[in-house]
C-alpha positions as CSV (number, residue, x, y, z in Angstrom):
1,X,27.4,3.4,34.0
2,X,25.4,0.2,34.7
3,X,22.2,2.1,35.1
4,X,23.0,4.0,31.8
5,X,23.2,0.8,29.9
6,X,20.0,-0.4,31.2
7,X,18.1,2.4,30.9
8,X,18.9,2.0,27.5
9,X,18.6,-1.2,26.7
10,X,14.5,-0.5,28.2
11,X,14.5,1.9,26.4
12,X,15.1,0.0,22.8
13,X,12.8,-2.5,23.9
14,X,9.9,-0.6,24.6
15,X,10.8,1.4,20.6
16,X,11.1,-2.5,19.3
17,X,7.8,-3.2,21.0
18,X,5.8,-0.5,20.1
19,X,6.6,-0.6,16.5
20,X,5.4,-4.5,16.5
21,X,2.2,-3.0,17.9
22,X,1.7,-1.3,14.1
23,X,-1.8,-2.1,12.4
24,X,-2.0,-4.6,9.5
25,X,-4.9,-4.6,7.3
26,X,-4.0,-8.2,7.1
27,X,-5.0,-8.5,10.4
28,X,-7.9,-7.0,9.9
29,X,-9.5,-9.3,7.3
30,X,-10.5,-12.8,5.9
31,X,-8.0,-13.4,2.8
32,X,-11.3,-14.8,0.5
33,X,-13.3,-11.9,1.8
34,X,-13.3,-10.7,-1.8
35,X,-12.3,-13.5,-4.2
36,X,-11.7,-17.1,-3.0
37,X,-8.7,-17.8,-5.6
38,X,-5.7,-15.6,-6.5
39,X,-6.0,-13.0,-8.8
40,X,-2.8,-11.9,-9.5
41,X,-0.6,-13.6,-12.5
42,X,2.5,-14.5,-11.0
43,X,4.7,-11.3,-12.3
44,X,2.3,-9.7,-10.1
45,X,2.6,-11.5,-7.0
46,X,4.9,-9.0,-5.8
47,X,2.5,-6.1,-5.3
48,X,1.3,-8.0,-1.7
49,X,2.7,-6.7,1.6
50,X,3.4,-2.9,3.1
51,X,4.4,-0.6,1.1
52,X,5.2,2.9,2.5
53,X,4.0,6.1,0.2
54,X,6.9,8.1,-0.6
55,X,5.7,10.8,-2.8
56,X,3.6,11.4,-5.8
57,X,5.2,13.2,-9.3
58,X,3.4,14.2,-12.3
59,X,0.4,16.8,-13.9
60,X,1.7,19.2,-16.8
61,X,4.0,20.9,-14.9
62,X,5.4,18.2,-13.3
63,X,4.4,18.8,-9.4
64,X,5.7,16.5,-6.3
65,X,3.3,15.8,-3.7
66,X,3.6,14.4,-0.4
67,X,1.5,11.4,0.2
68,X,-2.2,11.5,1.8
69,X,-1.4,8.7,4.2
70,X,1.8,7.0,5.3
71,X,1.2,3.1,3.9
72,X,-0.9,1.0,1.4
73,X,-0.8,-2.7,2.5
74,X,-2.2,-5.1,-0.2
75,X,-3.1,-8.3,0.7
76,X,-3.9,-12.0,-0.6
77,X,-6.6,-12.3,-2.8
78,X,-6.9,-8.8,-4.1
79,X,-7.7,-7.1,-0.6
80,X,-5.9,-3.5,0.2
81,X,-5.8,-1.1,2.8
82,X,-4.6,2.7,3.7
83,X,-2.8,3.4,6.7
84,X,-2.3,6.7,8.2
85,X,-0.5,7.1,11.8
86,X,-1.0,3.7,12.9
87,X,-5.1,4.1,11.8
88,X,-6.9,2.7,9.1
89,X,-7.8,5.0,6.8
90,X,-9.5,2.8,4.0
91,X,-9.9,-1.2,2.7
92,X,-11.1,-2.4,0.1
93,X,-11.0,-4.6,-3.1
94,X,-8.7,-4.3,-6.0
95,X,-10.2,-5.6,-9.4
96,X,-8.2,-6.3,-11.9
97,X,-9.2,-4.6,-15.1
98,X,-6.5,-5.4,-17.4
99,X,-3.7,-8.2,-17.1
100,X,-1.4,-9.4,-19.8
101,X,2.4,-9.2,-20.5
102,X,2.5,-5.6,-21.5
103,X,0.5,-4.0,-18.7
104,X,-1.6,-4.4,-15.4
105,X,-4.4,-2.5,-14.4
106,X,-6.1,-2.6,-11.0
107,X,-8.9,-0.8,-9.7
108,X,-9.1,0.3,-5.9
109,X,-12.9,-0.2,-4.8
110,X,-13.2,0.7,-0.9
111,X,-15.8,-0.9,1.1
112,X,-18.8,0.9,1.7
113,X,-17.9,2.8,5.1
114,X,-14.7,4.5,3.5
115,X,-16.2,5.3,-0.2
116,X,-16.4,9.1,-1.1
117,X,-17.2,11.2,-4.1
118,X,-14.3,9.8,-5.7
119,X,-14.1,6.4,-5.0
120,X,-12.8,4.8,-7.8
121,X,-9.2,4.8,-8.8
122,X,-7.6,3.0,-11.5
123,X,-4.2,2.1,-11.9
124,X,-1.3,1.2,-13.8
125,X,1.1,-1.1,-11.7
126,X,5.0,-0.8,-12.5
127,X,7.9,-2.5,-10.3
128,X,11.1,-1.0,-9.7
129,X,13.4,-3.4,-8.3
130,X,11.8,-5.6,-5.7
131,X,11.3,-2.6,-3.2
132,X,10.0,-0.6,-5.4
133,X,6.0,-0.1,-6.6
134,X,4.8,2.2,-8.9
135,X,1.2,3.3,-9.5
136,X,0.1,5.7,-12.0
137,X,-2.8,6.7,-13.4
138,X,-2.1,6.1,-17.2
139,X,-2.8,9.5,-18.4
140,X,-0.2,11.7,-20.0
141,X,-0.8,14.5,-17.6
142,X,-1.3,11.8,-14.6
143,X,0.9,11.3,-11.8
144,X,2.4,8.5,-10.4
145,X,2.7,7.2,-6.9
146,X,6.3,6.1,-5.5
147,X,5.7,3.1,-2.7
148,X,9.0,1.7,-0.7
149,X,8.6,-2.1,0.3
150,X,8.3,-2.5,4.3
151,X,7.5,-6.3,4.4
């Protein structure tokens, strides 16, 4: 019974252990890499830290789609990155397009090495809650993209 109980208790270690070992685009960058101030107002201030992608809804028929990669960690001053089984899969700089008391708008610019044929992505940010983010892409046939907070 004595062996049991500390083969488990090695055993949650090593699980606790190897999820600290998870990459963070914040550790990954300099926070004025982009912009040397903040550029959030401070309704906005929430947006930073990991969010995991639940889902996307929208289109005309109103489709569900899985998410493309598993989290978007958004870091001070306007720096963001996409995480896909414990590899980065994109950072880059947001730019804020539009900010007042009705709306925010942020654009996602990758750096150089992770831009495609579809590089920029504008969107719309909404908060649910305090774990909950929102991004859509402010069309009326868009979709929007559910985020969970992790930290």
């Amino acid at each position: 019974m004595r062996r049991l109980l500390v083969m488990f208790i090695l055993s949650l270690i090593f699980i606790a252990c190897e999820k600290d070992s998870n990459i963070l685009i914040s550790d990954l960058v300099i926070q004025n890499q982009y912009y040397d101030n903040e550029i959030f107002t401070d309704q906005n201030l929430r947006i930073y830290g990991k969010w995991e992608f639940l889902y996307s809804f929208g289109g005309i028929g109103g489709s569900t789609y899985d998410p493309t990669y598993d989290f978007l960690e958004i870091v001070k001053f306007g720096i963001y990155g996409r995480i896909d089984n414990n590899n980065v899969k994109e950072i880059g700089m947001l730019h804020v397009y539009k900010q007042d008391d009705s709306e925010t708008i942020i654009d996602f610019l990758p750096d150089d090495e992770y831009k495609n044929d579809y590089f920029l992505i504008q969107k719309v940010i909404e908060f649910n809650g305090n774990d909950t983010l929102l991004l859509w892409d402010n069309m009326c046939d868009g979709y929007t993209d559910y985020f969970k907070r992790i930290k």
